[in-house]
N, CA, C and O atoms as CSV, one atom per row, in Angstrom:
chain,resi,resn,atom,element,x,y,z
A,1,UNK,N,N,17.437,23.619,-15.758
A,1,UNK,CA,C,18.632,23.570,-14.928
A,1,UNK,C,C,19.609,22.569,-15.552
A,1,UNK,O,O,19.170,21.514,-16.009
A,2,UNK,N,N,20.912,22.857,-15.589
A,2,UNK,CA,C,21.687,22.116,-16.159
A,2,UNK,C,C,22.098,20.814,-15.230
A,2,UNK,O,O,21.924,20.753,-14.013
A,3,UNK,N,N,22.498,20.109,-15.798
A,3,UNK,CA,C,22.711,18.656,-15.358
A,3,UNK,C,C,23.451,18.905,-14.106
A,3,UNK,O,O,23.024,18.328,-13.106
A,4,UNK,N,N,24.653,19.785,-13.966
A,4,UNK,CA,C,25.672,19.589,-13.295
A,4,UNK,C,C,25.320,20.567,-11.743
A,4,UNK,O,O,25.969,20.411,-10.709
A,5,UNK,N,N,24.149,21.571,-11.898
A,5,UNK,CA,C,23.785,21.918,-11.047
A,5,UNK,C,C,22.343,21.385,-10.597
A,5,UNK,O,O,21.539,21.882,-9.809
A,6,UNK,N,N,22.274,20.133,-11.407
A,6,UNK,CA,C,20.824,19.400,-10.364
A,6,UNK,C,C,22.059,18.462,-9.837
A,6,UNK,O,O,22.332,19.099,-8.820
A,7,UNK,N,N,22.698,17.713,-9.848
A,7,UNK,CA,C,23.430,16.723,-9.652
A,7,UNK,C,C,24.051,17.858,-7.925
A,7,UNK,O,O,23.930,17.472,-6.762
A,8,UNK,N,N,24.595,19.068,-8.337
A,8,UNK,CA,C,24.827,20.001,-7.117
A,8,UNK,C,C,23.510,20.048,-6.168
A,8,UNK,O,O,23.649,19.724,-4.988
A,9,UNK,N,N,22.718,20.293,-6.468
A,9,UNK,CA,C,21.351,20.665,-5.694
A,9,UNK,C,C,20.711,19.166,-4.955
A,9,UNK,O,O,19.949,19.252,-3.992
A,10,UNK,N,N,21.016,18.155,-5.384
A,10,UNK,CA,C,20.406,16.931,-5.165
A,10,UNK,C,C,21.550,16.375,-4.057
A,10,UNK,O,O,21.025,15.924,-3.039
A,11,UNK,N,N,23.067,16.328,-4.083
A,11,UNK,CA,C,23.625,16.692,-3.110
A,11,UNK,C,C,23.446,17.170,-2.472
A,11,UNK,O,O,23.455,16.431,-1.488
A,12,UNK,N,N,23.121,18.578,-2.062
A,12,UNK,CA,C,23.111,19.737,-1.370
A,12,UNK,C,C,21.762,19.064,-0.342
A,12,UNK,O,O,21.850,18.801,0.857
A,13,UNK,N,N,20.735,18.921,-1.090
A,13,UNK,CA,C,19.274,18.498,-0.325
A,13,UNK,C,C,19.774,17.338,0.570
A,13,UNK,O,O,19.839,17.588,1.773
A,14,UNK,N,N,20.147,16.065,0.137
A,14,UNK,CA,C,20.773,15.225,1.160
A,14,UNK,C,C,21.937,15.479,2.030
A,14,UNK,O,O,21.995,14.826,3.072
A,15,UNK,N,N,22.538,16.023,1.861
A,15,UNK,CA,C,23.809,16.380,2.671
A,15,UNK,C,C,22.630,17.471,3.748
A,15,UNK,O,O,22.795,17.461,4.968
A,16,UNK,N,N,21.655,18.223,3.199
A,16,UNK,CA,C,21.313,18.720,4.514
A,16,UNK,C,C,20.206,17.825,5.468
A,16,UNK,O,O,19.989,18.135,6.640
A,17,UNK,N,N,19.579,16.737,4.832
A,17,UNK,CA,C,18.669,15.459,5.305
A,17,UNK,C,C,20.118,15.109,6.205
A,17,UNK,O,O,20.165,15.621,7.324
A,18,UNK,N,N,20.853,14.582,5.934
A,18,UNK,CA,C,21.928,14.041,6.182
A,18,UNK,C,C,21.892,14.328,7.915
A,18,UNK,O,O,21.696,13.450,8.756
A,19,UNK,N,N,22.122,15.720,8.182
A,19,UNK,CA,C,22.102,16.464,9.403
A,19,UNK,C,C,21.043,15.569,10.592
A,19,UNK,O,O,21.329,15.042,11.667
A,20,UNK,N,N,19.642,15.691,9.794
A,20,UNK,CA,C,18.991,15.407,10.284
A,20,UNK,C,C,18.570,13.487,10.447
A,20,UNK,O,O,17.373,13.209,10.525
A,21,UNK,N,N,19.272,12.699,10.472
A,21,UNK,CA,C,19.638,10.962,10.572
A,21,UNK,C,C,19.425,10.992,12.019
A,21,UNK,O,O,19.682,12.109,12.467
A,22,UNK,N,N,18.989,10.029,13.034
A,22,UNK,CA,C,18.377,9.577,13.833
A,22,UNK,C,C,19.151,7.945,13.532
A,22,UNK,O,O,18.695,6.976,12.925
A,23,UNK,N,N,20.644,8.153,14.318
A,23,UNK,CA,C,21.456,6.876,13.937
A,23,UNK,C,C,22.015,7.030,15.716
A,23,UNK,O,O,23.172,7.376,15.954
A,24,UNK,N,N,21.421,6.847,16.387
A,24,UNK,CA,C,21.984,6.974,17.855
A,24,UNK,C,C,23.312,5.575,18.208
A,24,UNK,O,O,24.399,5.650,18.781
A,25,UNK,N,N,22.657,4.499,17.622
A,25,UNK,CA,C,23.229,3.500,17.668
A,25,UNK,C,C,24.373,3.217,16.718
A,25,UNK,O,O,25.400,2.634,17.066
A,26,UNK,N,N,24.195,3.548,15.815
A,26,UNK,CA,C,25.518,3.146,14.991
A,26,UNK,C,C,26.236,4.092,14.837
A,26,UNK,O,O,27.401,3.877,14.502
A,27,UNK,N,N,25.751,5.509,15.042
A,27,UNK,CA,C,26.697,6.798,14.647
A,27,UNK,C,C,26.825,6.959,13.312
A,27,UNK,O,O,27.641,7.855,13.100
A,28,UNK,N,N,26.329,6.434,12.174
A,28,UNK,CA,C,26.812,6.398,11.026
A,28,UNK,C,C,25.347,6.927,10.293
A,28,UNK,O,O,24.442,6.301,9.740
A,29,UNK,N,N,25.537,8.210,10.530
A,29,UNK,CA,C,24.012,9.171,9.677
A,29,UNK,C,C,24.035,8.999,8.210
A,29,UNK,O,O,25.175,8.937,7.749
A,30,UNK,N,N,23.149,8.914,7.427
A,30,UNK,CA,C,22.746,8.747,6.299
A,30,UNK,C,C,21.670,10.049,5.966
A,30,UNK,O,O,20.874,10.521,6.778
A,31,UNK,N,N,21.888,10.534,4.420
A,31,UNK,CA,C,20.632,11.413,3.759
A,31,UNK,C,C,20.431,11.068,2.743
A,31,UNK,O,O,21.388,10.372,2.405
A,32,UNK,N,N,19.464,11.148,1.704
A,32,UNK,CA,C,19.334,10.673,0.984
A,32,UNK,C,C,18.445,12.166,0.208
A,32,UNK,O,O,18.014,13.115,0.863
A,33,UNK,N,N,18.363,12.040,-1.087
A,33,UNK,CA,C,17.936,13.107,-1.832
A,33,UNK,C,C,17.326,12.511,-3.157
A,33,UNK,O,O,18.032,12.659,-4.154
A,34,UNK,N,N,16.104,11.850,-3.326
A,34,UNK,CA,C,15.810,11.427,-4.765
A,34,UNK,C,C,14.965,12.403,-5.710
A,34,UNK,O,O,13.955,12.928,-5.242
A,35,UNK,N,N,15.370,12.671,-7.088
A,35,UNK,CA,C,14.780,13.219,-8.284
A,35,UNK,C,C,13.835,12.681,-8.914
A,35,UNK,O,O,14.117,11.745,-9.663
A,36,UNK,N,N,12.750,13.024,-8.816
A,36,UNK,CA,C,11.227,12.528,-10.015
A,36,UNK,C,C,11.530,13.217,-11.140
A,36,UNK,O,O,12.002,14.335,-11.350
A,37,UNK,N,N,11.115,12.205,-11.905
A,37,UNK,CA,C,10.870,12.399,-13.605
A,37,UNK,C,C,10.526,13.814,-13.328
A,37,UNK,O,O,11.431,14.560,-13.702
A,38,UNK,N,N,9.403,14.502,-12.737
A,38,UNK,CA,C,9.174,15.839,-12.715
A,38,UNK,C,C,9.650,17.247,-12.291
A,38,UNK,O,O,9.221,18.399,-12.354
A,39,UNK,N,N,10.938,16.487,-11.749
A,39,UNK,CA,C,11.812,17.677,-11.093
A,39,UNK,C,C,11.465,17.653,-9.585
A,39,UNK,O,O,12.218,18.347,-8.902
A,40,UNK,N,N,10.727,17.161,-9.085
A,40,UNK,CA,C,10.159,17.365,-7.356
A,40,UNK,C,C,11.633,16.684,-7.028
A,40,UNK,O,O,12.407,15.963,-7.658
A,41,UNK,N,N,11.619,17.281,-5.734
A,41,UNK,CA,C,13.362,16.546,-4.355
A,41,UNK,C,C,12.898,15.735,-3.438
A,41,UNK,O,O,13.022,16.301,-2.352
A,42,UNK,N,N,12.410,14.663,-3.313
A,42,UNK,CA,C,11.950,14.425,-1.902
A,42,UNK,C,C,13.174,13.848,-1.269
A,42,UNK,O,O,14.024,13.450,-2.065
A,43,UNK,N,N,13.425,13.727,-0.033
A,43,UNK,CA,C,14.262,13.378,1.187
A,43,UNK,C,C,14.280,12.823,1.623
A,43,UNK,O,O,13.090,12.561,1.795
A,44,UNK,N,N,15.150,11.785,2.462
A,44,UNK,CA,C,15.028,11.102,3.794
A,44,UNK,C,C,16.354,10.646,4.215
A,44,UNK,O,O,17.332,10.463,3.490
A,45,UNK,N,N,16.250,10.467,5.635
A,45,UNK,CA,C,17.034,9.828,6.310
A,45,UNK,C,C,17.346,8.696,7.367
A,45,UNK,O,O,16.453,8.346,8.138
A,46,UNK,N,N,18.599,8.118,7.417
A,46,UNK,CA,C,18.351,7.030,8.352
A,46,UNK,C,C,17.594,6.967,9.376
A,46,UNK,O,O,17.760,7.959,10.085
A,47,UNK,N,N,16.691,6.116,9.853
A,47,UNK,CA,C,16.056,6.061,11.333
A,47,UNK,C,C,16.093,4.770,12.107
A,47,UNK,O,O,15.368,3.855,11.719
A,48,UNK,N,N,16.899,4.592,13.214
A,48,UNK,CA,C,17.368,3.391,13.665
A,48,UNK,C,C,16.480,3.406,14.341
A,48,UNK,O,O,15.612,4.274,14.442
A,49,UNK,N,N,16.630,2.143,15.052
A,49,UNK,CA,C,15.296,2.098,15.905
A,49,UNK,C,C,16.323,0.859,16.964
A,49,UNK,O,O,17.193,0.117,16.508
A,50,UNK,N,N,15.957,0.935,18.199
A,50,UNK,CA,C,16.414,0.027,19.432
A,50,UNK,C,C,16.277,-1.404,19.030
A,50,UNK,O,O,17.163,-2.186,19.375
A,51,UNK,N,N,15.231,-1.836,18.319
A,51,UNK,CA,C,15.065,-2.848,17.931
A,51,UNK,C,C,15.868,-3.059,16.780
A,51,UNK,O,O,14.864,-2.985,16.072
A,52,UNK,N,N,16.737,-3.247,15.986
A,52,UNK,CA,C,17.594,-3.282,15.048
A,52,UNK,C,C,16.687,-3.529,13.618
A,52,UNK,O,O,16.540,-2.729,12.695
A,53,UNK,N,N,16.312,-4.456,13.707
A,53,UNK,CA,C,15.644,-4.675,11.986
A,53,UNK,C,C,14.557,-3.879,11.634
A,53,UNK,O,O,13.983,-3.979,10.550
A,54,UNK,N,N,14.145,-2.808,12.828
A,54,UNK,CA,C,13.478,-2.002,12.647
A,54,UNK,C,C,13.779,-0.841,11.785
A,54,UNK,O,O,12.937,-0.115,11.256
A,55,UNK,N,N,14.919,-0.749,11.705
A,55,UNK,CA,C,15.514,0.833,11.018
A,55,UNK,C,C,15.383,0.469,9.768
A,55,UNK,O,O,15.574,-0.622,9.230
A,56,UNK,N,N,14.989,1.628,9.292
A,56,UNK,CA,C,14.994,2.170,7.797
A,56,UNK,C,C,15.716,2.949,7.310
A,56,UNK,O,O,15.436,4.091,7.675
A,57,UNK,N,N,16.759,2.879,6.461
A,57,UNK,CA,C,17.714,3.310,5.029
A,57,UNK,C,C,17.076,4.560,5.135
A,57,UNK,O,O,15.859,4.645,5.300
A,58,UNK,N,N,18.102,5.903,5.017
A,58,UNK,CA,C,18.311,7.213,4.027
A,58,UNK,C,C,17.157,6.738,2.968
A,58,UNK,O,O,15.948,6.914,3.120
A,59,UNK,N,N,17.711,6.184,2.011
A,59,UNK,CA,C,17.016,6.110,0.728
A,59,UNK,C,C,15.908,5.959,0.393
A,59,UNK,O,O,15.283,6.805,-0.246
A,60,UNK,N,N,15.289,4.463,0.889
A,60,UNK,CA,C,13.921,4.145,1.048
A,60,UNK,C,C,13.213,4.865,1.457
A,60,UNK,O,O,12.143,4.919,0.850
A,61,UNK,N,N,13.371,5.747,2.604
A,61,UNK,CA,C,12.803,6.662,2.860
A,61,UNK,C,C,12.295,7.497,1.885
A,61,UNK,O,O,11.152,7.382,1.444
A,62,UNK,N,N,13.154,8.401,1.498
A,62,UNK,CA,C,13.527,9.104,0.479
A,62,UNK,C,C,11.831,8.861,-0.921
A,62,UNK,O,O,10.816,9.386,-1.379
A,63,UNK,N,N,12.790,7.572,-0.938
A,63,UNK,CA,C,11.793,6.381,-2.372
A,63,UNK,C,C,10.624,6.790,-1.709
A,63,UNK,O,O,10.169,7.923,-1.864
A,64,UNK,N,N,10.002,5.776,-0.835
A,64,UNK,CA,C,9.044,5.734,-0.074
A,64,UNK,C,C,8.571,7.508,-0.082
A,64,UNK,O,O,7.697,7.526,-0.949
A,65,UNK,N,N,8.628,8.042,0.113
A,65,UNK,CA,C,8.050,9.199,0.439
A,65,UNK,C,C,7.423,9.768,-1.039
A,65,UNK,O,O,6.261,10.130,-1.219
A,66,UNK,N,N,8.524,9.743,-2.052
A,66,UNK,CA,C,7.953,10.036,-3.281
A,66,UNK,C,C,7.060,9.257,-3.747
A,66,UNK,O,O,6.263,9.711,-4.568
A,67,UNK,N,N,6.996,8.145,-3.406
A,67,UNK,CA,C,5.833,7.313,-3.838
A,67,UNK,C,C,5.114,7.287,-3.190
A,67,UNK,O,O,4.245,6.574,-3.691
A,68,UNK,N,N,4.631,7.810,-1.735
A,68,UNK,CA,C,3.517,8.144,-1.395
A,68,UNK,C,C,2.373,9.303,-1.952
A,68,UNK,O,O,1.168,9.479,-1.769
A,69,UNK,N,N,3.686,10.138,-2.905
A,69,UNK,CA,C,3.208,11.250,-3.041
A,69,UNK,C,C,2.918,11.192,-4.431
A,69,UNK,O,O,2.903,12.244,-5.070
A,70,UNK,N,N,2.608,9.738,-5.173
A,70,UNK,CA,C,2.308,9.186,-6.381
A,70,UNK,C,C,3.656,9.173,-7.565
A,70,UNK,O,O,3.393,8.831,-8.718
A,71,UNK,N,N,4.907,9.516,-7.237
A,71,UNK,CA,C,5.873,9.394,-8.217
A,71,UNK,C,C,6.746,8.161,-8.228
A,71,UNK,O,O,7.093,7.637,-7.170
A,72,UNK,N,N,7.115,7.679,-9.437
A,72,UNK,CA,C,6.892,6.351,-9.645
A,72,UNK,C,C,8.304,6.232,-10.462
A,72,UNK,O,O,8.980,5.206,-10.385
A,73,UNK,N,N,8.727,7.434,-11.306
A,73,UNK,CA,C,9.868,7.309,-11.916
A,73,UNK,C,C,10.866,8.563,-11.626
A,73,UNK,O,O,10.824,9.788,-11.517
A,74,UNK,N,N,11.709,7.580,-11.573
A,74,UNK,CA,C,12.817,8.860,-10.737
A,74,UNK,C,C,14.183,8.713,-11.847
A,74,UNK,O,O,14.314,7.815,-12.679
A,75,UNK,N,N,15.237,9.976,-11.572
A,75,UNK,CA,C,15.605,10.301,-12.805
A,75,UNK,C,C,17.044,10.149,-11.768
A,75,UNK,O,O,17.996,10.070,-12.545
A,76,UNK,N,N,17.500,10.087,-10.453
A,76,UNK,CA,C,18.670,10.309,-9.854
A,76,UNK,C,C,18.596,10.249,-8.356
A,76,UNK,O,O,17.759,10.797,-7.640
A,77,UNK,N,N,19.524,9.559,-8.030
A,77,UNK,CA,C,19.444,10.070,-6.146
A,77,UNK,C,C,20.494,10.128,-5.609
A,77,UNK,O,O,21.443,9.397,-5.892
A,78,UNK,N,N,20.499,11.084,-4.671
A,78,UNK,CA,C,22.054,11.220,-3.874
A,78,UNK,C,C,22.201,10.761,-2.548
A,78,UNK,O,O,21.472,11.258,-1.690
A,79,UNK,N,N,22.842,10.084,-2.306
A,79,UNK,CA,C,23.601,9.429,-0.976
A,79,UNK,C,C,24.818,10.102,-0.517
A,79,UNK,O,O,25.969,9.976,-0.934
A,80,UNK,N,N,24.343,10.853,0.437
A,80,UNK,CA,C,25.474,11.111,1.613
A,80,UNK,C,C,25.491,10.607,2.934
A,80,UNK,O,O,24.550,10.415,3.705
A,81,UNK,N,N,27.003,10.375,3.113
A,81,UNK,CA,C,27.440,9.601,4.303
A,81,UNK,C,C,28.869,10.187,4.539
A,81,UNK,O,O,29.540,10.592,3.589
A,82,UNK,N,N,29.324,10.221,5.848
A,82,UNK,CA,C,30.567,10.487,6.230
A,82,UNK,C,C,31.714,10.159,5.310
A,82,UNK,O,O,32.658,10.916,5.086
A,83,UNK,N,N,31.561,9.078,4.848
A,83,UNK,CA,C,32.975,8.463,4.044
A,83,UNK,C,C,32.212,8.018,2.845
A,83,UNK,O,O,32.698,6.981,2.393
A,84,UNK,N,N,30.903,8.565,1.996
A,84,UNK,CA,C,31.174,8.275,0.814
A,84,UNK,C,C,30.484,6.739,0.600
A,84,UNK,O,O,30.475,6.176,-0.495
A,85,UNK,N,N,29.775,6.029,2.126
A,85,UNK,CA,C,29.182,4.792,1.323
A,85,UNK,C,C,28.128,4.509,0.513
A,85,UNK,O,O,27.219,5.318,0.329
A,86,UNK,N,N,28.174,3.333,-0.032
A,86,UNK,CA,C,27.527,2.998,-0.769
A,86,UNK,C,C,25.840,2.648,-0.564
A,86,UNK,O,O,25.785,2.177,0.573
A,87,UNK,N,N,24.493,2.661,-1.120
A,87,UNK,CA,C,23.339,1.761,-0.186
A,87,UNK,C,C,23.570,0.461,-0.168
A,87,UNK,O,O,24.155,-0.015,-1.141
A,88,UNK,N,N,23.153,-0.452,0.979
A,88,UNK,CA,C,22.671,-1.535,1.129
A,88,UNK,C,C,22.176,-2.117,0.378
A,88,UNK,O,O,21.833,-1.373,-0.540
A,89,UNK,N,N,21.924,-3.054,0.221
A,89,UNK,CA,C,21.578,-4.560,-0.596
A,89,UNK,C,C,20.330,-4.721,-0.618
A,89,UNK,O,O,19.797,-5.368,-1.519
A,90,UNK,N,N,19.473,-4.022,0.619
A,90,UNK,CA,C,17.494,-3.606,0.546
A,90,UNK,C,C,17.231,-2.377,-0.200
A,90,UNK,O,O,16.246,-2.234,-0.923
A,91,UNK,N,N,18.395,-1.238,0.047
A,91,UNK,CA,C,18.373,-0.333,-0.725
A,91,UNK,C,C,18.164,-0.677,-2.137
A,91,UNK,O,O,17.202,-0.405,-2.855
A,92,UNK,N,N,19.034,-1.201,-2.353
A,92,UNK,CA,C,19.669,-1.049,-3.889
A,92,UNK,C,C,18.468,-2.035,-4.685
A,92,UNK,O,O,18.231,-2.061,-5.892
A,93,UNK,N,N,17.707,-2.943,-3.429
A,93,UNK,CA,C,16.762,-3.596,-4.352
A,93,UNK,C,C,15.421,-2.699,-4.761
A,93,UNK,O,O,14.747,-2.835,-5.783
A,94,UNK,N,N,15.206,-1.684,-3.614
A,94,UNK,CA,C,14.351,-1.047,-3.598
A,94,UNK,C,C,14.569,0.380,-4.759
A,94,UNK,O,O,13.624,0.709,-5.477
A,95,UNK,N,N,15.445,0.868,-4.795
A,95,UNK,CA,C,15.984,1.660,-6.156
A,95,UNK,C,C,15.710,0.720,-7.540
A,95,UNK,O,O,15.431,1.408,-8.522
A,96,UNK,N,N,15.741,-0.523,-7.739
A,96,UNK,CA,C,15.696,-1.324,-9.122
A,96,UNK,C,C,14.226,-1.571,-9.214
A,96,UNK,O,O,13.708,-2.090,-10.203
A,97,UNK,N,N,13.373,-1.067,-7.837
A,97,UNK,CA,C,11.705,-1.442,-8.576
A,97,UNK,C,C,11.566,-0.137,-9.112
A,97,UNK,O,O,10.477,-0.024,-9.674
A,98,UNK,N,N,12.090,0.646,-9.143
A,98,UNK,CA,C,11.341,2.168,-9.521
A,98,UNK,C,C,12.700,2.504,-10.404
A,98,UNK,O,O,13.241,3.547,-10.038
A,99,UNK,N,N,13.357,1.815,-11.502
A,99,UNK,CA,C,14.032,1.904,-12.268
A,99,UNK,C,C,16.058,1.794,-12.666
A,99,UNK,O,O,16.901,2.597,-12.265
A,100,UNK,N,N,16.327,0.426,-13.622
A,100,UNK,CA,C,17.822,0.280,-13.477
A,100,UNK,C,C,18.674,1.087,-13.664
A,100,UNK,O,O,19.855,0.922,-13.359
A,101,UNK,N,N,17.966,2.585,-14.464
A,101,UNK,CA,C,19.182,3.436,-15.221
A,101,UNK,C,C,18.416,4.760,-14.482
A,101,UNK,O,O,17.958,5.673,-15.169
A,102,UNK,N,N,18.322,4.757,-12.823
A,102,UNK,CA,C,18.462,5.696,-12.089
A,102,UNK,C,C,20.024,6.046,-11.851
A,102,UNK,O,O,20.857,5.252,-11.415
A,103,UNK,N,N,20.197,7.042,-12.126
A,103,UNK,CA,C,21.852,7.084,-11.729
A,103,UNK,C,C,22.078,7.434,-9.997
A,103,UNK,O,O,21.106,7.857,-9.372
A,104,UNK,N,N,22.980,7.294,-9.518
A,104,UNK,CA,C,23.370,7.243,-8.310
A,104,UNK,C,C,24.667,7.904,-7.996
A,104,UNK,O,O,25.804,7.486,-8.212
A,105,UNK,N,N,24.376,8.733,-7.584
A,105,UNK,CA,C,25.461,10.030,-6.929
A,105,UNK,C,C,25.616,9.443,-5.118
A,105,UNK,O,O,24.700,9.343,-4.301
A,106,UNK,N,N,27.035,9.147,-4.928
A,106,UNK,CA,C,27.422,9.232,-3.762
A,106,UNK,C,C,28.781,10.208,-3.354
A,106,UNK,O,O,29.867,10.509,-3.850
A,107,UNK,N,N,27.959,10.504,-2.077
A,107,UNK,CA,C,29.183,11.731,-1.804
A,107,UNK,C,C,29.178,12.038,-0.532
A,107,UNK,O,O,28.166,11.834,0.139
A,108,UNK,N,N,30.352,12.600,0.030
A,108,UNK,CA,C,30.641,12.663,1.811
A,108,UNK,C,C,30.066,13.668,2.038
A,108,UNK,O,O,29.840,14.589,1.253
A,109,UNK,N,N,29.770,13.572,3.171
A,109,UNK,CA,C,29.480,15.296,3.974
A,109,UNK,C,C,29.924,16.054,3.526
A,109,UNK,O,O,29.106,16.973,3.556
A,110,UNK,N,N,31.358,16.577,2.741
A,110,UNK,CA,C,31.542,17.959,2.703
A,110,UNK,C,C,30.946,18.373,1.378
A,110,UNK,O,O,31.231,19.486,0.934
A,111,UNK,N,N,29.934,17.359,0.541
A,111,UNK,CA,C,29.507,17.883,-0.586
A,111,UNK,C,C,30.352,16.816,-1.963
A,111,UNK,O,O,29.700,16.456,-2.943
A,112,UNK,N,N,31.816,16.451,-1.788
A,112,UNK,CA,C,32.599,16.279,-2.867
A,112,UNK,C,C,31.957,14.402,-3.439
A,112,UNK,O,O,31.868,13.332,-2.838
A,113,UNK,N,N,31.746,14.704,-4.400
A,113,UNK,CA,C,31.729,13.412,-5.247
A,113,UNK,C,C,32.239,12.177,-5.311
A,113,UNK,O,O,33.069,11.900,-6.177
A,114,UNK,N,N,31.859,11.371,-4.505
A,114,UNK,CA,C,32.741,10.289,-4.714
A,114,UNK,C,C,33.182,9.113,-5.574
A,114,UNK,O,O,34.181,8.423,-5.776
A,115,UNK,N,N,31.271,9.307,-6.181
A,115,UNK,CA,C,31.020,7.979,-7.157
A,115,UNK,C,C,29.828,8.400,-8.231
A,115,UNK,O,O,28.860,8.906,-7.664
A,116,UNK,N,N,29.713,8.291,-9.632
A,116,UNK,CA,C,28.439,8.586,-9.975
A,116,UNK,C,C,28.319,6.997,-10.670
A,116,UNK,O,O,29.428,6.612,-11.041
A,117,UNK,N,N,27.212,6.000,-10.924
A,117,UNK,CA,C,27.048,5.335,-10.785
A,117,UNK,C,C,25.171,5.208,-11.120
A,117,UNK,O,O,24.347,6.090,-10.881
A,118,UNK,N,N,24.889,3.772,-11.755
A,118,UNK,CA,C,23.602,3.864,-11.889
A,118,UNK,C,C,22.779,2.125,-10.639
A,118,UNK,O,O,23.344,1.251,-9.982
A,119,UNK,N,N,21.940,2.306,-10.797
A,119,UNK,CA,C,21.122,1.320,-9.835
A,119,UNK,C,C,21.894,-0.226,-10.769
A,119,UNK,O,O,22.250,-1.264,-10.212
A,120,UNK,N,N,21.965,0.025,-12.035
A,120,UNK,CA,C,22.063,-1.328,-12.652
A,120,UNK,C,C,23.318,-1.537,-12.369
A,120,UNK,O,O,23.485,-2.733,-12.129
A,121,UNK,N,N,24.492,-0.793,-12.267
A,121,UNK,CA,C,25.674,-1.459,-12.036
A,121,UNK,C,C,25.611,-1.535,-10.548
A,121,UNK,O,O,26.278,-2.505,-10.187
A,122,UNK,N,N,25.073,-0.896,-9.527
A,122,UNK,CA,C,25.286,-1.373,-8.087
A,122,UNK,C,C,24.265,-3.066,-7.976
A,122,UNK,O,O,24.574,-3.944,-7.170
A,123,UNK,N,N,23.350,-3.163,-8.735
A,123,UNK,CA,C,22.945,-4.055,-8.710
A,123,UNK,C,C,22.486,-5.281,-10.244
A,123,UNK,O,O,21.453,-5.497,-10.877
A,124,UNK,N,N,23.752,-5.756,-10.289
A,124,UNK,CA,C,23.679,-6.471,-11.385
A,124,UNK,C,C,22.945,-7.553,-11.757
A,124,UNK,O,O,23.448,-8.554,-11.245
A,125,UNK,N,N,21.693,-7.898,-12.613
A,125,UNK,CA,C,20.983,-9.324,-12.474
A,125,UNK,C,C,20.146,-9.406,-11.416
A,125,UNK,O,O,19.828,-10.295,-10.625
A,126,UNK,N,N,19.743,-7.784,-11.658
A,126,UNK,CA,C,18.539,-7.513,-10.428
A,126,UNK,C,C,17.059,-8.379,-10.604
A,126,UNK,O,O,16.566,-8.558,-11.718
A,127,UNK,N,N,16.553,-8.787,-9.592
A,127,UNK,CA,C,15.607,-9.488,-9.530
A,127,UNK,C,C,14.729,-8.453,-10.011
A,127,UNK,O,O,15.095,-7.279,-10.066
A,128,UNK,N,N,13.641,-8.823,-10.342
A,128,UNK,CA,C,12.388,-7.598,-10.580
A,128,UNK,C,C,10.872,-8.162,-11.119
A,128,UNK,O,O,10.606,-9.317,-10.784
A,129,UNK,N,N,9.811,-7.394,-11.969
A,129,UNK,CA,C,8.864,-7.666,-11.921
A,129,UNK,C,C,8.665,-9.000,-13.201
A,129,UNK,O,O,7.794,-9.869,-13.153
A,130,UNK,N,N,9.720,-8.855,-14.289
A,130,UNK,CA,C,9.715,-9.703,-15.093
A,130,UNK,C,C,10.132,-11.017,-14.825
A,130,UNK,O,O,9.866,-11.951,-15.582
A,131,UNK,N,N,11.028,-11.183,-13.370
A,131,UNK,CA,C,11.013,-12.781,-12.819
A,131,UNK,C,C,9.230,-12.794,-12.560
A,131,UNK,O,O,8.476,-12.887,-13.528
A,132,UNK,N,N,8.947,-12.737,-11.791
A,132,UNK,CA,C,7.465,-12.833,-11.471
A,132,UNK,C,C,6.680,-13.589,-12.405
A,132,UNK,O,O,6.144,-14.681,-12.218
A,133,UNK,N,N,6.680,-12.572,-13.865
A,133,UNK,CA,C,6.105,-12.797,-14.753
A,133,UNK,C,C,6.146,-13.884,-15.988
A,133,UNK,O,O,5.371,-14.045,-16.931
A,134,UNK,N,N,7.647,-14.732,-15.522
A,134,UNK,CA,C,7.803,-15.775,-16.302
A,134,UNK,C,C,6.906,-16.962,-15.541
A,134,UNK,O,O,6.857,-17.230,-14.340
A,135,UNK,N,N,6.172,-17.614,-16.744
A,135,UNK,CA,C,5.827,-19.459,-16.569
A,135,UNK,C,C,6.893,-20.524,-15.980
A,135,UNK,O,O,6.593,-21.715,-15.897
């Protein structure tokens, strides 16, 4: 499949996650659509919760799910949101453990492109496993 119709299809999968966001409280639904090295789509979406610090990110989800399902390197993910935002700051840390030159497609509900973009420029001087590993 050519680049420009996985980049379409990986949209398409979140924009229809998207639908399905569980954002009662903020109104502001999130989908998320991430690509494995192997071609698999897994999904997710926002889920707020009454308790506030309870909710979990579109994305992580998304992450989280593929890595339950043992995939570890991912090649792209798409973020849709009403206006095109960007992930969060847990997001974006959680995209830099599972790789900096994931690229990052954000785009509104109606499908259109807003931003293509990789994990390393949303998150510059990302913390990661090699702090850890210094003396």
């Amino acid at each position: 499949m050519a680049a420009n119709e996985m980049r379409e299809k990986l949209i398409e999968k979140a924009a229809e996650a998207y639908q399905k966001a569980h954002a009662p409280y903020s109104n502001y639904s999130v989908g998320a659509a991430v690509l494995a090295d192997d071609g698999e789509i897994y999904d997710g979406i926002n889920i707020e919760n009454a308790v506030y610090p309870l909710t979990i990110c579109a994305e992580r989800v998304a992450i989280f799910k593929a890595v339950s399902a043992g995939k570890k390197k991912f090649k792209a993910i798409a973020v849709v949101t009403k206006n095109g935002g960007t992930p969060c700051g847990s997001c974006r840390q959680v995209m830099a453990e599972f790789g900096l030159d994931t690229v990052v497609y954000i785009a509104d509900t109606s499908g259109k492109l807003i931003q293509t973009t990789t994990v390393s420029e949303l998150l510059p001087n990302a913390f990661g496993e090699g702090d850890l590993n210094e003396s």
